[in-house]
C-alpha positions as CSV (number, residue, x, y, z in Angstrom):
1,X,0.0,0.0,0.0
2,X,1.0,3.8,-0.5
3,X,-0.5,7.1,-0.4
4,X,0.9,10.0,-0.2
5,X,-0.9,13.8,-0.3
6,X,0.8,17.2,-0.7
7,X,-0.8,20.5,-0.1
8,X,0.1,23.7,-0.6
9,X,-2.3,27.2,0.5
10,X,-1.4,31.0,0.3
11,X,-4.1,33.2,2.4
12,X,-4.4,37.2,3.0
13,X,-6.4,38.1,5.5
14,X,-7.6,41.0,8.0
15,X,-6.9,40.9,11.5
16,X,-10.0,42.3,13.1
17,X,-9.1,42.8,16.9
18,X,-11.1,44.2,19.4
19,X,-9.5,47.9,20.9
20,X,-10.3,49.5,24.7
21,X,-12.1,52.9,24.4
22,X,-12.1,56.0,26.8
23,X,-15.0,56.1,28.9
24,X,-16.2,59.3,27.4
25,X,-17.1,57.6,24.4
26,X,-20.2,55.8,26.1
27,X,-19.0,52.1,24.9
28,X,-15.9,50.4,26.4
29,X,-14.5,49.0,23.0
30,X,-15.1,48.3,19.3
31,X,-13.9,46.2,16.6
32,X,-11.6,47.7,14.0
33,X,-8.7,46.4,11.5
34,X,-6.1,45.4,13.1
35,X,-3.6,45.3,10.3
36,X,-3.2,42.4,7.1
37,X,-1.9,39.1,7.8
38,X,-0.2,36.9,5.1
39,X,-0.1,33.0,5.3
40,X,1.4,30.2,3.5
41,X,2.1,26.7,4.2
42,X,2.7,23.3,3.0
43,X,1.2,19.7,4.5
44,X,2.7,16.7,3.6
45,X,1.0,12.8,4.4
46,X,2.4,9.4,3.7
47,X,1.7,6.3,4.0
48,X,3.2,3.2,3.2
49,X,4.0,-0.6,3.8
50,X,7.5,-1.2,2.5
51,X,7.4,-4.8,4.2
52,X,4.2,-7.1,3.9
53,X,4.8,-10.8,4.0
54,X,2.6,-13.4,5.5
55,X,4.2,-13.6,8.9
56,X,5.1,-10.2,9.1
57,X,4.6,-6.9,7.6
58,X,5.3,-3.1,8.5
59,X,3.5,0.1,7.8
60,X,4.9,3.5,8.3
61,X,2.7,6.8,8.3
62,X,4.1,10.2,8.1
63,X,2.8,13.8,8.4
64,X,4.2,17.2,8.9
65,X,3.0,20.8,8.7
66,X,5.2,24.0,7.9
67,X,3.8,27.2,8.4
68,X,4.8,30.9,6.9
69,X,2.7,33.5,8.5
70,X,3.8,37.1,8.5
71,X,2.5,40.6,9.4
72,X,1.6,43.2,6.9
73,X,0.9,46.7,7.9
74,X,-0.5,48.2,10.8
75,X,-1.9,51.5,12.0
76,X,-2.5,50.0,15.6
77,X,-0.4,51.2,18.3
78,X,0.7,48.7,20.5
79,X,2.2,48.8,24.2
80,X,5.1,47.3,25.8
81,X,2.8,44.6,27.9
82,X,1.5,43.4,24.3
83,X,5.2,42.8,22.8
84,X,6.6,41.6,25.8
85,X,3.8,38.6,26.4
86,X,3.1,37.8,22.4
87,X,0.1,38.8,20.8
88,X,-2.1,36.4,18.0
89,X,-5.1,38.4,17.0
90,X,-3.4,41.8,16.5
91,X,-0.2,42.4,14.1
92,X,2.6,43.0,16.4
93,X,5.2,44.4,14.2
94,X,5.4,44.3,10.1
95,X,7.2,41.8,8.5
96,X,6.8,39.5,11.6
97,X,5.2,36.4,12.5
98,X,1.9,36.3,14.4
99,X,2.3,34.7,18.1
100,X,6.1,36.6,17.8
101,X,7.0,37.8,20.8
102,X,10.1,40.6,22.2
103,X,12.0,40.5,25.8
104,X,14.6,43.0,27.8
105,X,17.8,42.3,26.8
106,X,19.9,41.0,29.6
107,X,23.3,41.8,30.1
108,X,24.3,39.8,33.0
109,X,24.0,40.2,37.0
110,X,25.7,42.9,38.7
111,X,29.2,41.6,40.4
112,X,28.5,43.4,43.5
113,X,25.1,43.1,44.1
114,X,23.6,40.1,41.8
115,X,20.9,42.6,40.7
116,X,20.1,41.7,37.0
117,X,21.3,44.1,33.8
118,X,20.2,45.4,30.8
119,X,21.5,46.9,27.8
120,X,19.5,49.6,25.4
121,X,17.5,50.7,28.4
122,X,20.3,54.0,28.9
123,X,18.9,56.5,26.3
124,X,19.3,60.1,26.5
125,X,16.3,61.8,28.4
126,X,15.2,63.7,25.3
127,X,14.5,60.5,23.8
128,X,12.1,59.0,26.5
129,X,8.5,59.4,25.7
130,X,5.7,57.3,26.3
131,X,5.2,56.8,22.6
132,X,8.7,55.7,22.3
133,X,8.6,52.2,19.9
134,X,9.1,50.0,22.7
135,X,11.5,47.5,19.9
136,X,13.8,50.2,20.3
137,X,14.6,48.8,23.8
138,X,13.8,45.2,23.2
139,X,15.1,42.0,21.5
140,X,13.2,39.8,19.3
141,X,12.8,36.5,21.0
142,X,11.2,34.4,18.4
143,X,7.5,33.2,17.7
144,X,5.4,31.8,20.1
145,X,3.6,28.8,17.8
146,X,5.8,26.2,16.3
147,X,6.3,26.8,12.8
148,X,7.0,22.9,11.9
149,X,5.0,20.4,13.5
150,X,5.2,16.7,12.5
151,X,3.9,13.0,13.3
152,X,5.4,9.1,12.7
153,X,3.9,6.2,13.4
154,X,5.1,2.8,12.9
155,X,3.5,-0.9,13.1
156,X,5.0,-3.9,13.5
157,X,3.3,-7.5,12.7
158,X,4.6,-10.4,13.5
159,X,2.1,-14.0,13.8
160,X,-0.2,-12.8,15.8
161,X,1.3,-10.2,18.1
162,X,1.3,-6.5,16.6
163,X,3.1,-3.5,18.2
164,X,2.4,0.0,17.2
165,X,4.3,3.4,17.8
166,X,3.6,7.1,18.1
167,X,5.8,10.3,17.8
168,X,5.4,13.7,17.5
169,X,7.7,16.6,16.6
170,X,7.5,20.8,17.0
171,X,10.2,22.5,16.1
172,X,10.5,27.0,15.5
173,X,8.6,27.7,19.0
174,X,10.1,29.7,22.2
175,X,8.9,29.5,25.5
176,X,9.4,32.0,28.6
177,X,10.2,29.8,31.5
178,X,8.4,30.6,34.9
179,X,9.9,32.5,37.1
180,X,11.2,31.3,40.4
181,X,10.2,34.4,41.5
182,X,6.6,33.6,41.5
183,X,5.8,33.1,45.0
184,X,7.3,37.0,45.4
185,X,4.5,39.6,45.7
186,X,5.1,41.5,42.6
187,X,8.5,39.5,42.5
188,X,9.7,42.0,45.1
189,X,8.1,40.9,48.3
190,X,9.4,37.9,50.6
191,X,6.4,35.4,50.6
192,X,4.4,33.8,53.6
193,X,6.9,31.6,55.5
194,X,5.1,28.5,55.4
195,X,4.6,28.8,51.2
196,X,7.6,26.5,49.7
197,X,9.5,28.8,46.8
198,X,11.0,27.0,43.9
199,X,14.3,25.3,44.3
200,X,15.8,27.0,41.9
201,X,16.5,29.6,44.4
202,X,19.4,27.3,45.4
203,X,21.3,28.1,43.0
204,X,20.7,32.1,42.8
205,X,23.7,34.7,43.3
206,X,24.8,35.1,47.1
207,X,28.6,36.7,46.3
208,X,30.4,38.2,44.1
209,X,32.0,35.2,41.6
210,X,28.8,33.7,41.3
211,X,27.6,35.7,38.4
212,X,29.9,33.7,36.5
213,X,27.6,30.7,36.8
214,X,24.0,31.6,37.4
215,X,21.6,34.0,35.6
216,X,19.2,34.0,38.8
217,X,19.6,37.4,40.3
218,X,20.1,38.0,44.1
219,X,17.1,38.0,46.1
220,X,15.4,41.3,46.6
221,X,16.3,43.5,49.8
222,X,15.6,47.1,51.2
223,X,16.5,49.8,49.4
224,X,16.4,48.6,45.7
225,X,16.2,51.0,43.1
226,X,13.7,51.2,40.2
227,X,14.9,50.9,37.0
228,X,14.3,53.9,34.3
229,X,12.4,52.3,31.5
230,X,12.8,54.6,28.2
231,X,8.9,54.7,28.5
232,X,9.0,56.6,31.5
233,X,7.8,53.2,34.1
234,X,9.8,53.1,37.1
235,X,10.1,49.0,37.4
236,X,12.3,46.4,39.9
237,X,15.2,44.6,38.6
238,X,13.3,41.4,39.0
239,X,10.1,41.7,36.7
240,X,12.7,43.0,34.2
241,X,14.6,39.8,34.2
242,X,11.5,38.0,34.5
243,X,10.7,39.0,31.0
244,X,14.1,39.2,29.5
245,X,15.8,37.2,26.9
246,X,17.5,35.2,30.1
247,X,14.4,33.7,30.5
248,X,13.6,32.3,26.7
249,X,14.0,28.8,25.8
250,X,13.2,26.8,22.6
251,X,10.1,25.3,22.9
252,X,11.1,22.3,20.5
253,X,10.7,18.6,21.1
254,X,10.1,15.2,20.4
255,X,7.4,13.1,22.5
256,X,7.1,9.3,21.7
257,X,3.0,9.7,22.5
258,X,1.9,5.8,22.1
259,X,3.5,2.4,22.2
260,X,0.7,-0.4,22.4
261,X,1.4,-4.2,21.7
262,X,-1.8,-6.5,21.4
263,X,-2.2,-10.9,20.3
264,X,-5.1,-12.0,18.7
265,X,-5.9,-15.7,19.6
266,X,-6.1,-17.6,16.5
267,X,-10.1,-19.2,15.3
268,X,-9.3,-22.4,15.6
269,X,-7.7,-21.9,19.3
270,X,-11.1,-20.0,20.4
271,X,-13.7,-22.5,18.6
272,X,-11.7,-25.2,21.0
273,X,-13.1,-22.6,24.3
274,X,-16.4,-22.0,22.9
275,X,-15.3,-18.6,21.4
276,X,-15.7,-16.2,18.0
277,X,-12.5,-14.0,19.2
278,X,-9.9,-13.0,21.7
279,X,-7.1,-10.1,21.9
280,X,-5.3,-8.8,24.6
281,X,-4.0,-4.9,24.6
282,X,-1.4,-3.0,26.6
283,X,-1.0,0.4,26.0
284,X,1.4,3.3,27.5
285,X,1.1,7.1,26.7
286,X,3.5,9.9,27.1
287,X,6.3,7.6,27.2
288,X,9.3,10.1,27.1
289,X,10.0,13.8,25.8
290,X,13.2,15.2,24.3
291,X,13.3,18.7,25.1
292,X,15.7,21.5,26.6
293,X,17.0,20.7,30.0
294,X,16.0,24.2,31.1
295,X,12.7,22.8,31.7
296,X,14.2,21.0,34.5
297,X,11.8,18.2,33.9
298,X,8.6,19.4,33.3
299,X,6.7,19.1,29.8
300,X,7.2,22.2,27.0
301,X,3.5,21.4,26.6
302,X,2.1,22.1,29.6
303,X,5.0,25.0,31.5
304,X,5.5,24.2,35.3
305,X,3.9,20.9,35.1
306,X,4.3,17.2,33.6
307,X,1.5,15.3,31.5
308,X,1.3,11.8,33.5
309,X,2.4,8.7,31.9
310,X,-0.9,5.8,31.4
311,X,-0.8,2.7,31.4
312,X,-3.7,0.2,30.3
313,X,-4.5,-3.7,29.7
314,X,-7.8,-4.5,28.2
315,X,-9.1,-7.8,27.4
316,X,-11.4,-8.3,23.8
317,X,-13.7,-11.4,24.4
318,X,-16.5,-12.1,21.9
319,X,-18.8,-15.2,22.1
């Protein structure tokens, strides 16, 4: 057997985003164009047995999914916030992906004090405005949605005993890694002392050396001093860092989803017990993920968590 599909589509669109309105107008937003959005892609199936033989056979299936998707132009003017958490349904920036996304550029931690640093944020004062293009002070840190996305599956026959496999691939995505910050009141204030704060802290800077080795800033004390955004915000250290290009990580992976191995009884074994047919199934999801070891464990899929692995035996009996 083989079968194999290729598609290609090319779509221009209009973003049509809903915008906040001043109170004085009587209604609290409308809808409006939010700017032209060009897409293109390609998906490929296929699906093939190269080895079928009485005893034995194998069948392979194949898909994968590669997206283009860029912004065209925009009258909309967009805040800091909106860059710095990714926006879909508005067009960011021309000639950029949708889902794309910008952070603070870190420079480091402070040898002294382990307080987190930043480069283009020192601009003359006649430059600093409130309409100032925040890109001017932040770094592109990639797209939000995987571009390439992909699937294999693979069976095995042998007799009467069949094993199948399941994998899936995303590749072109970045993440922003929680913070360990997060139990902090506005990632400034000590928390509770009964709430546990993520271990990661462990390895934060306590003295001057260890900036050489961690990018987790000191924690926060008395006294600290706001940082002078070229916006005009007075903001900590901290939620800087939180949202700089420290924190970014590829979102990529590999996840073998499936692996199930079942035996179906031959007829002439179940007319002997007084039965049409019998299998027997054992299945097991989420076996594994290959991702970047800045998630320290947990799943790109689902942030600070892990999806739980499932196990399952069933029994077919028919009479």
């Amino acid at each position: 057997m083989f079968y194999m599909n290729l598609e290609y589509y090319t779509r221009r669109s209009n973003a049509i985003v809903e915008l906040e309105l001043p109170y004085e107008y009587g209604i609290t937003s409308m809808k409006r164009n939010g700017g032209i959005i060009h897409n293109r892609g390609i998906e490929y199936t296929l699906t093939f047995t190269p080895i079928q033989k009485r005893d034995y056979a194998l069948s392979v299936s194949l898909n994968a999914s590669k997206n283009w998707n860029e912004g065209g132009h925009t009258d909309i003017d967009v805040n800091a916030a909106s860059f710095l958490s990714g926006r879909s349904d508005i067009v960011l920036k021309e000639g950029y992906p949708l889902s794309s996304f910008w952070s603070y550029s870190f420079a480091g931690l402070d040898g002294k004090t382990g307080e987190a640093l930043f480069n283009l944020l020192d601009i003359p004062e006649e430059e600093r405005s409130r309409q100032i293009d925040p890109t001017t002070y932040l770094v592109y840190s990639g797209q939000k949605e995987p571009y390439f996305t992909g699937g294999l599956s693979l069976s095995f026959r042998y007799k009467s005993l069949t094993l199948n496999t399941s994998f899936s691939l995303l590749l072109g995505n970045k993440k922003r890694l929680p913070s360990p910050y997060n139990q902090f009141a506005s990632s400034y204030y000590m928390p509770d002392p009964y709430t546990n704060i993520n271990r990661d802290l462990l390895n934060r800077w306590k003295e001057p050396g260890d900036e050489a080795h961690t990018i987790i800033p000191s924690l926060p004390k008395a006294g600290m001093a706001y940082i002078e955004l070229p916006n005009n915000e007075n903001v900590y250290s901290i939620p800087l860092w939180e949202q700089s290009a420290a924190m970014v990580v590829s979102g990529s992976f590999l996840r073998c989803r499936n692996i199930g191995l079942s035996w179906q009884m031959k007829r002439e074994w179940c007319e002997k017990i007084y039965m049409k047919n019998l299998s027997l199934n054992f299945n097991m999801d989420n076996i594994f993920v290959i991702a970047s070891k800045r998630f320290n464990g947990f799943d790109p899929e689902v942030s600070n968590s892990v999806l739980p692995r499932n196990y399952s035996l069933g029994i077919n009996i028919g009479f």
